[in-house]
C-alpha atoms as one frame of an Amber mdcrd trajectory, in Angstrom:
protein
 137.109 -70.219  37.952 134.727 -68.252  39.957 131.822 -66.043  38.327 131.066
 -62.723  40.090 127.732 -60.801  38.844 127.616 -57.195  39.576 124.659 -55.842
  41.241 123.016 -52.375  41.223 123.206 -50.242  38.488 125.825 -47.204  37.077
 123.844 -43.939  37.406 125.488 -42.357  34.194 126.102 -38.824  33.424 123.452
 -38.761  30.872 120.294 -40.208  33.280 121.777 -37.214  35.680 121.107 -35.111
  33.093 117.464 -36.246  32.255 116.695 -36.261  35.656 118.012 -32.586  36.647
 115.668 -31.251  33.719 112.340 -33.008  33.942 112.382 -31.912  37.526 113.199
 -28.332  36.822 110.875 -28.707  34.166 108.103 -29.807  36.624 109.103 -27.519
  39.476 108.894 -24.552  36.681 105.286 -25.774  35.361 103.927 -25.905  38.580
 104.856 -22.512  39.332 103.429 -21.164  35.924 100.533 -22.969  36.783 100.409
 -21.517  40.753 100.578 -18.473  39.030  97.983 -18.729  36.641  95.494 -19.703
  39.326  96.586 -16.639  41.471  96.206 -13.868  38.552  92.699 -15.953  37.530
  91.145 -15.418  41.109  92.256 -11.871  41.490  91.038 -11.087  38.125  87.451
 -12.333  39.451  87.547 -11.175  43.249  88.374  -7.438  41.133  85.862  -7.861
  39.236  83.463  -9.555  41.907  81.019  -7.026  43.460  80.254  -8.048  47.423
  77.459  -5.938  49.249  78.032  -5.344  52.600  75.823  -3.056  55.451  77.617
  -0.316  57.362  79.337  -3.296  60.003  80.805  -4.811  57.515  78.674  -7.422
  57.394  78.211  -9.344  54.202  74.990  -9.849  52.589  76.635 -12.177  49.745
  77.980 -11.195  45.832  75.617  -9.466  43.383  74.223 -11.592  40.397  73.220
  -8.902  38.445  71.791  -6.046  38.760  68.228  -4.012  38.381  67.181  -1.067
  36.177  68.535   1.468  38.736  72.044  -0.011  39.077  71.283  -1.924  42.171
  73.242  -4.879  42.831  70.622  -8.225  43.047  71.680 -10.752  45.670  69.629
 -13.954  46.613  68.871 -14.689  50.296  68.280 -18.142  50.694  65.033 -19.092
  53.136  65.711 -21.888  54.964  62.825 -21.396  56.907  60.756 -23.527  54.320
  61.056 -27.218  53.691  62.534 -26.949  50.817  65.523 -24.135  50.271  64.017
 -21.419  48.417  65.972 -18.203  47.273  64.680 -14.520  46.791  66.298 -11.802
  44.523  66.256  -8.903  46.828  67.834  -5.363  45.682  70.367  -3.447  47.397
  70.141  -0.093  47.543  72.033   2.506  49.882  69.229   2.712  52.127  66.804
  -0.025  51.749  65.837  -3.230  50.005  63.775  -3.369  47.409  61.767  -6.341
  45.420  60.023  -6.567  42.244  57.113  -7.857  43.892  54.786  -4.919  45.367
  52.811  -6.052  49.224  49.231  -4.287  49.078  47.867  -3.292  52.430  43.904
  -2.910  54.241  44.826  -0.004  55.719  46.336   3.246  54.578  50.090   4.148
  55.025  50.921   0.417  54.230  49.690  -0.667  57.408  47.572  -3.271  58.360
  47.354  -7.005  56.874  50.063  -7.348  54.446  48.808  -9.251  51.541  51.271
 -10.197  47.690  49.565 -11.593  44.563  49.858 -15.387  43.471  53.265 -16.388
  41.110  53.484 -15.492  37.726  50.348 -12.777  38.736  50.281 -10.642  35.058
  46.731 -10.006  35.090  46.150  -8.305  38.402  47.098  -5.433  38.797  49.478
  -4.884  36.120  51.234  -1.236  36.237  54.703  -1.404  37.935  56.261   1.661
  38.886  56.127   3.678  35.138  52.236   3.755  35.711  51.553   2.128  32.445
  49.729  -1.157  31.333  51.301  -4.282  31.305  54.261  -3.442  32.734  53.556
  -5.160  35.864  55.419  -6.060  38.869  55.853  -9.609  38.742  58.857 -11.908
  39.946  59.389 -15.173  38.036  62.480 -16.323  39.799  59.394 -17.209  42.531
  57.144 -18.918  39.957  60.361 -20.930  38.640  61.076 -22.186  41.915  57.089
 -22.941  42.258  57.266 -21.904  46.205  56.378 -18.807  48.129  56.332 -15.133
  46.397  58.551 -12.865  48.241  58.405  -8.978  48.429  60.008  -5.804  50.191
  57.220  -4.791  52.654  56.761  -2.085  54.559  58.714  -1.950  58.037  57.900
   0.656  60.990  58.322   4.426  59.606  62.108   3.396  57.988  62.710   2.912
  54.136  64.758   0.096  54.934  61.994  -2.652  54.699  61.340  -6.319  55.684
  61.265  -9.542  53.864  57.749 -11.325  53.234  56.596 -14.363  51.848  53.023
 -15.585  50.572  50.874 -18.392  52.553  48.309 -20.606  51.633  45.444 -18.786
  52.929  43.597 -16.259  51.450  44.363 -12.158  51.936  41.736 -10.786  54.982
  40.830  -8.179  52.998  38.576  -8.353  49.504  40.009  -6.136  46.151  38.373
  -2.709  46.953  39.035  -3.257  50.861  43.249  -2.766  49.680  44.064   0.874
  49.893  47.577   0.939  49.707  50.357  -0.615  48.194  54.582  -0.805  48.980
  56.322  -0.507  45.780  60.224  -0.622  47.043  61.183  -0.187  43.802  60.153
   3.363  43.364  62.530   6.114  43.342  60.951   8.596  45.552  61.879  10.887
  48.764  60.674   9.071  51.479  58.263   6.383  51.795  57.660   4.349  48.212
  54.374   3.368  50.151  51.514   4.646  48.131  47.815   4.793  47.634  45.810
   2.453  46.083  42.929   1.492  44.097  41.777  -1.391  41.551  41.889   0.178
  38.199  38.728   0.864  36.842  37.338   1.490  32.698  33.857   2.052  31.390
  32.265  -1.011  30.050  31.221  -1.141  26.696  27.718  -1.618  26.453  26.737
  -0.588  22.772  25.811  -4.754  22.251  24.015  -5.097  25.645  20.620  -3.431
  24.479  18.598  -4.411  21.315  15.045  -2.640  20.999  12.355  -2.328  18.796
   9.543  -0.214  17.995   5.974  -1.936  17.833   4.298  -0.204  15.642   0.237
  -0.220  15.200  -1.344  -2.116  12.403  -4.776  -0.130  13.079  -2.659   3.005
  11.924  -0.498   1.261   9.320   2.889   1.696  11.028   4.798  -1.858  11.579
   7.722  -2.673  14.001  11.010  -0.431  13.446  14.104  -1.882  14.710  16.104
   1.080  16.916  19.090  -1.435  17.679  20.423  -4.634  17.954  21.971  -6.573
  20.381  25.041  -8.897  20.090  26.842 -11.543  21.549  30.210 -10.509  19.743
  32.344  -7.711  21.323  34.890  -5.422  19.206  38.924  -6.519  18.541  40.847
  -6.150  22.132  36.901  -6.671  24.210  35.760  -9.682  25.486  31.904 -10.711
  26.008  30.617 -11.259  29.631  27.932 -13.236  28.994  29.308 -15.517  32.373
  28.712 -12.683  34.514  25.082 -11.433  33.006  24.203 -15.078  33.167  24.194
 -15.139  37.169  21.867 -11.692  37.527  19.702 -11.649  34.300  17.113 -13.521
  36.280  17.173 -10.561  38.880  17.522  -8.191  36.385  14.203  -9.285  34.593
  11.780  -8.677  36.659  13.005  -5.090  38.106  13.181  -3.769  34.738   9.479
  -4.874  34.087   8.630  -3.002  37.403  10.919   0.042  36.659   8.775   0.530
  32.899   5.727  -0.276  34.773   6.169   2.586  37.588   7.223   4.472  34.502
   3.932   4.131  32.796   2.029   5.312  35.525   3.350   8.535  35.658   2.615
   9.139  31.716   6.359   7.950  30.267   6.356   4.993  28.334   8.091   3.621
  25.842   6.245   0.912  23.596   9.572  -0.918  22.757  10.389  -4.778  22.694
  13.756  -4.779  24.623  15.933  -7.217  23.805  19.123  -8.559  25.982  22.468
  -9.130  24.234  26.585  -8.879  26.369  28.052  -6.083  27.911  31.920  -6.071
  26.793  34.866  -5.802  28.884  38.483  -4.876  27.575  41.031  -8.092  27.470
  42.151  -8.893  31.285  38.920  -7.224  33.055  35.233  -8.190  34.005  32.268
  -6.778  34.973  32.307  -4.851  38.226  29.753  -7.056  40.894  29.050  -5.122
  43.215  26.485  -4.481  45.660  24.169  -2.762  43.219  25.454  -4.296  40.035
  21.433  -5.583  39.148  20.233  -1.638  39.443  23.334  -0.620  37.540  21.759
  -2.967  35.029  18.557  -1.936  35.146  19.552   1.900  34.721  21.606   1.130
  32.062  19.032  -0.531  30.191  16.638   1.871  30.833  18.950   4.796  29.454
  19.745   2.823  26.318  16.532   2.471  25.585  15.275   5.868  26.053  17.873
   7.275  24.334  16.965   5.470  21.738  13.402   6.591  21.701  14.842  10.304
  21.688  14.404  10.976  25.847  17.347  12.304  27.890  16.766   9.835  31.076
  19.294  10.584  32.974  18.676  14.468  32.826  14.832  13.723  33.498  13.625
  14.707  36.962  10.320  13.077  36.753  11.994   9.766  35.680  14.725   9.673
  37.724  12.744  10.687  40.982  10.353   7.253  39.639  13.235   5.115  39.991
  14.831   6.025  42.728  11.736   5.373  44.326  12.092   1.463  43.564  15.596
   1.690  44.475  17.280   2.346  40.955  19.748   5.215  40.920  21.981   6.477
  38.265  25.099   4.285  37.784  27.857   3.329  35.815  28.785  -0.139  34.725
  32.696  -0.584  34.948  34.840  -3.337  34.105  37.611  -3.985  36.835  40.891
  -6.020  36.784  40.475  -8.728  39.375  42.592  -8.542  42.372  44.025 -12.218
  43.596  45.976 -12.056  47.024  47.439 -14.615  49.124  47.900 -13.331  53.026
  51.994 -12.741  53.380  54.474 -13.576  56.865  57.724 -12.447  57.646  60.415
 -14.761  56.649  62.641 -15.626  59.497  66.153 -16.815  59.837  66.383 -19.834
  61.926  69.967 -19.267  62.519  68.968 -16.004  65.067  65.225 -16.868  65.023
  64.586 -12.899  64.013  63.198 -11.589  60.928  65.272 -11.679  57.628  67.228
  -8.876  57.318  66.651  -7.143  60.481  70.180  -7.336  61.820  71.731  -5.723
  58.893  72.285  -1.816  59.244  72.424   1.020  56.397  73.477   2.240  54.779
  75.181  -0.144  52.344  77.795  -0.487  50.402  80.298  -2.703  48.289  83.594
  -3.893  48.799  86.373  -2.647  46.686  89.170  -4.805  45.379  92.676  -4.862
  47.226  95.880  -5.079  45.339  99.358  -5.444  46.686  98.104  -5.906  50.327
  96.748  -2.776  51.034  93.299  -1.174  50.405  92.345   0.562  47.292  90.088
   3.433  47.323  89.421   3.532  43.349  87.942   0.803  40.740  91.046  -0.787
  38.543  89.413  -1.638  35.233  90.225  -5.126  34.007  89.812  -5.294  30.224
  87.997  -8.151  28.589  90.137 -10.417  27.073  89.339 -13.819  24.517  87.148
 -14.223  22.054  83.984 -10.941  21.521  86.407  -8.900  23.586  86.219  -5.221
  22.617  89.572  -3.837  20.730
């Protein structure tokens, strides 16, 4: 007899039925999936806040936003060799930057200068007005490339994007006589005047003297004051500084008390040299006439201590302003480091940053259903430190 082998195999009724539901089963995952990813990108594109300029042009999605409410975006230089990004605020009207430009000229014209990354010691009221609140950008100094500002840009609010060099500001500290603070909340221009912030020195160690008595009349030395190398809690000594005109200092003061003594006013005093102290963050002013300033305010010291008014003295004044010593002040000044600044260009138009954008701006609002909404729709928070 003849074998026959069937080939193939039966489809049953119950692999049919295994079949029909894992595919239904996928088909209906997928879906719930699908539709998981939809809801998930509408919640975010809601709740997504895009800047745009008054042709609709997009200026890219706000990372956070400033003290005012402004939405922060990053432009991204390209103009550099590496990619560097600045934090520029949006406001209806203008940009604005933490980072202030200072200016030679007044009106914020003239060479645009910015201070070095991670600057807290120049300069250091922001737009309150009050110490140590500064107006310093460390997304720059994180990136350890160019500082970027909001600068001043024709007669128009708007401003223009600027970025530090490697060369040195044109002007000196007291040549800067205005500043662009685009942050400030003002009608009009936020340009402003300015000048380095200026304190009295303390110079209560600077002058130690003494007496010298007469041993033919019995009376011995009598200390009137001491001088000191130590400064009080929140001062700092600037014995650096006196160092480099003590040896200038010297000899005038020997010819001021000499030209003194010739007109009958004398003091017979052994003066003594000790610091003039500066509060934390400042140092002696040097400028042009810093060795007089010295000089007189040695001199006054001294003959205050010996009971004589010399700055209300017309005799004694008229004596040293004919050597060239006049009545001065000795300050203590925050020092003013700037870096010359450039426009930042876009390569892609080869025009400044910015410049082709027109206010006043705006954000987009979310669309549901296909058709534009003209209100917010709040999304509440949901998962875990979700408000109840």
């Amino acid at each position: 007899m003849k074998k026959y082998y069937q080939q193939g195999f039966i489809l049953t009724i119950e692999l049919i039925l295994i079949i029909t539901i894992l595919i239904i089963g996928s088909i209906g995952g997928v879906i719930l999936v699908r539709d998981a990813l939809i809801k998930r990108h509408q919640v975010k594109v809601d709740n997504q806040i895009t800047v745009v300029d008054a042709n609709n042009k997009r200026l890219g999605i706000a990372i956070g936003f400033d003290e005012h409410q402004a939405p922060l975006v990053f432009y991204t230089d390209r103009e550099a060799n590496s990619t560097y990004r600045a934090l520029i605020g949006i406001r209806d009207d203008r940009f604005t930057s933490r980072e202030a430009v200072y200016y030679d000229a007044p009106n914020c014209q003239g060479n645009p200068c910015l201070k070095g990354l991670s600057d807290e010691a120049t300069d250091s009221q922001g737009v309150s007005k009050l110490n140590n609140t500064g107006n310093v950008s460390y997304i720059n100094a994180l990136q350890q490339g160019p500082n970027y500002a909001i600068g001043q840009l024709g007669n128009s609010v708007i401003g223009q994007l600027l970025k530090s060099t490697a060369q040195a500001c044109p002007a000196s500290g007291d040549e800067i006589v205005s500043r662009y603070m685009s942050q400030k909340v003002v009608t009009g221009s936020p340009c402003e005047s300015f000048a380095i912030d200026k304190q009295l020195a303390d110079s209560s160690c600077f002058v130690g003297a003494t007496a010298l008595g007469n041993p033919l009349l019995g009376t011995s030395d009598e200390p009137l004051s001491q001088s000191c190398d130590s400064c009080q809690t929140g001062y700092e000594p600037q014995g650096d500084i006196l160092d480099l005109y003590i040896p200038s200092v010297e000899p005038l003061l020997n010819t001021a008390l000499n030209a003194l003594s010739l007109v009958g006013i004398g003091t017979n005093v052994d003066i003594e040299l000790g610091t003039i102290c500066c509060p934390e963050g400042t140092n002696l002013e040097e400028d042009e006439n810093i060795v007089e300033t010295l000089v007189f305010t040695i001199l006054k010291t001294t003959f205050e201590l010996a009971g004589i008014d010399l700055a209300n003295n017309i005799v004694i004044t008229e004596t040293l302003s004919l050597i060239g010593i006049e009545p001065g002040v000795t300050y203590c000044t925050t020092t003013l480091n700037l870096v010359s600044a450039q426009q930042v260009i876009n390569i892609a138009t080869n025009e400044p940053a910015l410049n082709n954008l027109t206010a006043p701006f705006s954000v987009l609002l979310p669309t549901h259903r296909g058709q534009n909404s003209t209100t917010w729709i709040h999304t509440p928070p949901t998962g875990e430190g979700a408000r109840q």
